[in-house]
C-alpha positions in Angstrom: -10.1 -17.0 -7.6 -11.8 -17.2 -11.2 -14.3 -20.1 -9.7 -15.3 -17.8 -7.1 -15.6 -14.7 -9.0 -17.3 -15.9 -12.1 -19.9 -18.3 -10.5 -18.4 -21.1 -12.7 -15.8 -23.7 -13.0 -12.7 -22.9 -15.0 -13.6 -24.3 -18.7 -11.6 -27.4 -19.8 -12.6 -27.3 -23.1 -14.6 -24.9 -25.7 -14.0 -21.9 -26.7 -13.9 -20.7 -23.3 -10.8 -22.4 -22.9 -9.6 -21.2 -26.2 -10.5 -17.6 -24.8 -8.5 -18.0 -21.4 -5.7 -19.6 -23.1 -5.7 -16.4 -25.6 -5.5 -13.7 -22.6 -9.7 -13.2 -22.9 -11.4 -12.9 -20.1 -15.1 -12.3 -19.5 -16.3 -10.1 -17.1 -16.6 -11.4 -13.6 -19.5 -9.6 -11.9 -18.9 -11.1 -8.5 -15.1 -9.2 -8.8 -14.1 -5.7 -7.8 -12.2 -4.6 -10.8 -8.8 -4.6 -8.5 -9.1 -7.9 -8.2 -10.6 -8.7 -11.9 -7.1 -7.2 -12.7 -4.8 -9.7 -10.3 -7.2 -12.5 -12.0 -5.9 -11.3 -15.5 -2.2 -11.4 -14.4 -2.8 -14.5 -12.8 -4.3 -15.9 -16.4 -1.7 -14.1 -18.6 -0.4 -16.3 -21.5 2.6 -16.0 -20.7 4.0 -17.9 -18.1 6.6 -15.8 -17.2 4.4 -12.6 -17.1 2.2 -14.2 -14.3 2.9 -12.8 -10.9 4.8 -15.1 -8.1 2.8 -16.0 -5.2 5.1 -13.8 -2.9 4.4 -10.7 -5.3 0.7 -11.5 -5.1 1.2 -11.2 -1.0 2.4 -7.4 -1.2 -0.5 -7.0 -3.5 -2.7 -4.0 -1.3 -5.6 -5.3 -2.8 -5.1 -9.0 -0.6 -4.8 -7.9 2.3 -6.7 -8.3 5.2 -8.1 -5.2 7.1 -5.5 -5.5 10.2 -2.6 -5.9 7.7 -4.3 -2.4 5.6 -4.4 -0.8 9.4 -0.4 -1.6 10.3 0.5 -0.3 6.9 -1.0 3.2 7.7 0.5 3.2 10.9 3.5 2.5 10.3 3.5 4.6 7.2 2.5 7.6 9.9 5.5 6.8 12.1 7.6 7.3 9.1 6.7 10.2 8.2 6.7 11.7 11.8 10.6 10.0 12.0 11.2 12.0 8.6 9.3 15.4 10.0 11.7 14.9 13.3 14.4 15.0 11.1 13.9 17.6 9.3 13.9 19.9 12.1 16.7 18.4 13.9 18.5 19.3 10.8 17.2 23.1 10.9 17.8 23.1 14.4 21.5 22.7 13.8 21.7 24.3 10.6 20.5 27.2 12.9 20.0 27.1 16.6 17.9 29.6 17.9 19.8 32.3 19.0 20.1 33.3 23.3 18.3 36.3 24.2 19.9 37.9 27.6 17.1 38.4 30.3 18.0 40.7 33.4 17.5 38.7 36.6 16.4 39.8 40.0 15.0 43.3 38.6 12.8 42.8 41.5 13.3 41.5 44.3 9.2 41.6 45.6 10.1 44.9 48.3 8.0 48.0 48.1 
């Protein structure tokens, strides 16, 4: 991802290594910042603060535009389920109460 964002190969040796190795990183003009920012984790010093490759697949920002789209959706039928509910619960928290009507008051003859 660095390679493609910067325009460059990764440095082997130099002080550019010595900068990537320290946690510096240039600017990459070719990255949204999003993803400047997964390229930073991805380059931390620490081993163990780098993100996994599966945590790097729930990242939002690497996802494709279908996988974006079923996220919403789904996200929608959520909070419909949670809006059903909610008013199930009213509902039987208080049912609406029976109001009498009269029946045959008229019976259409004049």
């Amino acid at each position: 991802m660095f390679e493609v964002c910067s325009g460059s190969e990764l440095p082997i040796d130099g002080q550019g290594w010595h900068n990537l190795r320290d946690g510096l990183l240039s600017a990459l003009p070719q990255a949204p910042l999003e993803i400047y920012g997964i390229i930073k984790d991805m380059m931390n010093p620490e081993p163990v603060l780098r993100p996994s490759a599966s945590s790097l697949l729930q990242r939002r920002q690497l996802l494709s535009e279908e996988q974006k789209k079923l996220i919403l959706e789904q996200n929608k039928v959520r909070e419909a389920n949670l809006a059903l509910k909610h008013q199930e619960a009213r509902y039987l928290q208080s049912p609406p109460k029976k109001i009498l009507m009269r029946s045959h008051t008229w019976n259409g003859a004049r």
